[in-house]
C-alpha positions in Angstrom: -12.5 -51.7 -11.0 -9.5 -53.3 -9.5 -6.9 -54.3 -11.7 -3.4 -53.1 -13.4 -3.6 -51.7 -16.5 -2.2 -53.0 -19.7 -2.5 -52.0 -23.5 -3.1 -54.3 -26.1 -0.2 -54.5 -27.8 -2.4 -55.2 -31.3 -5.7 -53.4 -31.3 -4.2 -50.3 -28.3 -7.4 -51.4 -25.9 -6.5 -50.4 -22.9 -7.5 -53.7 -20.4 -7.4 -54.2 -16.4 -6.4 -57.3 -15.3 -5.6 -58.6 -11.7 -2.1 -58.8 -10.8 -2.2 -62.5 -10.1 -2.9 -63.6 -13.8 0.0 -61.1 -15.3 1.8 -64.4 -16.0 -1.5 -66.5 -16.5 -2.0 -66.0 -20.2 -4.4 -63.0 -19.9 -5.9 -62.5 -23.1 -7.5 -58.8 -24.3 -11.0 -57.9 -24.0 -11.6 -56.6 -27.7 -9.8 -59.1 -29.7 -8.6 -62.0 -28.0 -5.1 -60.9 -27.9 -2.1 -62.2 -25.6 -1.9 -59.2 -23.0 1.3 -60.5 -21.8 3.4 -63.9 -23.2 7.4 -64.6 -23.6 6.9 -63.4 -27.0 8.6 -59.7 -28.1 5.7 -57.9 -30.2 6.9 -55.5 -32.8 5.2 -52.3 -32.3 4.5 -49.0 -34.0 4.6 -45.8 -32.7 0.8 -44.9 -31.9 0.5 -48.5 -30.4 3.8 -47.9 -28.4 2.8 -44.3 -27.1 -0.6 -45.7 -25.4 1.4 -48.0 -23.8 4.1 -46.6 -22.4 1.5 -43.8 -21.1 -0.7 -45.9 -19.4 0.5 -49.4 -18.6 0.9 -50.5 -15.2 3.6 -53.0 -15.4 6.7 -52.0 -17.0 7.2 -51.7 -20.9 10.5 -52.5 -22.5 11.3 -51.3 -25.6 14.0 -52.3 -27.7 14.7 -49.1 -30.2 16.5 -51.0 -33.0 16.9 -51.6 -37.5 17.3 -54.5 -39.5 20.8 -53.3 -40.8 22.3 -53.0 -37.4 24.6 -55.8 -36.7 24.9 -55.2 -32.7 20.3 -55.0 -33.1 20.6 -58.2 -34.8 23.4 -59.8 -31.9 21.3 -59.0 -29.4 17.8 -59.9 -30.7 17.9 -63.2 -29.1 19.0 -62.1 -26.4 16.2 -59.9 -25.9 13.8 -62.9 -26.8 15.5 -65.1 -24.3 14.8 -61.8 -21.3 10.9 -61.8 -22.6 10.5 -65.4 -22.0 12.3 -65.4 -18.5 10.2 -61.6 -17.4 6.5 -63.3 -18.3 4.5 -61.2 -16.3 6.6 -58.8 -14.7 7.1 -56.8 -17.8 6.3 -56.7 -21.2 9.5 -56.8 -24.1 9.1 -54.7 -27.4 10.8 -53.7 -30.6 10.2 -51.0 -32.4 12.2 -50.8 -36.0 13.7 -47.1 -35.9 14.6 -47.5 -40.1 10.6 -47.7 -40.5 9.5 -45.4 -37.7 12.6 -42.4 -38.1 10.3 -40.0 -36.3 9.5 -42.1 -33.6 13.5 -42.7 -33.1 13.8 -38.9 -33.0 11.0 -38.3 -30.4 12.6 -40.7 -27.6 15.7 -39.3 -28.2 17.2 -42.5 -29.9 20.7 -41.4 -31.0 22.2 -45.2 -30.9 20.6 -48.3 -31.4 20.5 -50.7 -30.1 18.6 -48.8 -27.5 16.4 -50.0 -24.7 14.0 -48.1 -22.6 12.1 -48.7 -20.0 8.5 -46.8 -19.0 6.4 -47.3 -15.9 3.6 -45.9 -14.6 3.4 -43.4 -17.9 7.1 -42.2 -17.8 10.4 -43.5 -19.1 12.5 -45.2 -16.0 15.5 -45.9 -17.7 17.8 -45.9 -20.7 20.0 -48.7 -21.6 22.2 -48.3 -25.1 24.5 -50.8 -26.6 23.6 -54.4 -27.3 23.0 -56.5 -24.1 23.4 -59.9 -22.6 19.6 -61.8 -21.7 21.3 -62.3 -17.6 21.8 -58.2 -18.3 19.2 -57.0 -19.7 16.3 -59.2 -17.0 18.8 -57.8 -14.6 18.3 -54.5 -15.5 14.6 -54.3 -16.1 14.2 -55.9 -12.5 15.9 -52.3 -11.0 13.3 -50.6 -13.0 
């Protein structure tokens, strides 16, 4: 079956959906989900893992806590990239106070932190609070 693949980002079924409708609205198979959106989904570790392991378009995660000032500067920000990336890659947060272990198996030793996984590996690594011109930049070299 033709298709890229893409994770739901709230049940973890893994979809295929042609590359033309990445910025269509596709919607997930199993529940009805927004596959893709200019939304930033808080995820969780398992839901995160499946993702970054198997999605075919790139997969932004913001590594980041609610008591960081520089997280909270640049949290708009990093709503403002998802919003201008619809379809070409997908914007995430994961909270590092809630998940410590999941901080410690990326190798998050700073926040705010922002990697970047395509085709089932990490791309790049991007620390210190960014910009929304920056950070679309950056995820467009990825």
């Amino acid at each position: 079956m033709a298709g890229l693949k893409v994770t739901c980002l709230d049940c973890g079924q893994v979809n295929r959906v042609p590359a033309e409708r990445l910025s269509a609205d596709p919607k997930c198979g199993t529940c009805g989900a927004r596959l893709t959106g200019t939304k930033v989904s808080e995820v969780d570790p398992a839901i995160l893992q499946k993702a970054a392991r198997n999605d075919d378009i790139p997969l932004v995660v913001d590594f980041w806590a609610p008591w960081c000032g520089p997280c909270r500067m640049m949290a708009p920000e990093f709503a403002r990239a998802a919003t201008q990336l619809n379809g070409q890659a997908r914007l995430v947060k994961l909270n590092t106070h809630d998940h410590q272990a999941a901080g410690a198996k990326y190798g998050i030793r700073g926040i705010p932190t922002m990697v970047a996984f395509a085709g089932g590996k990490e791309r790049r690594r991007q620390s210190g609070a960014q910009r929304s011109t920056d950070i679309v930049n950056w995820v467009k070299a990825v």
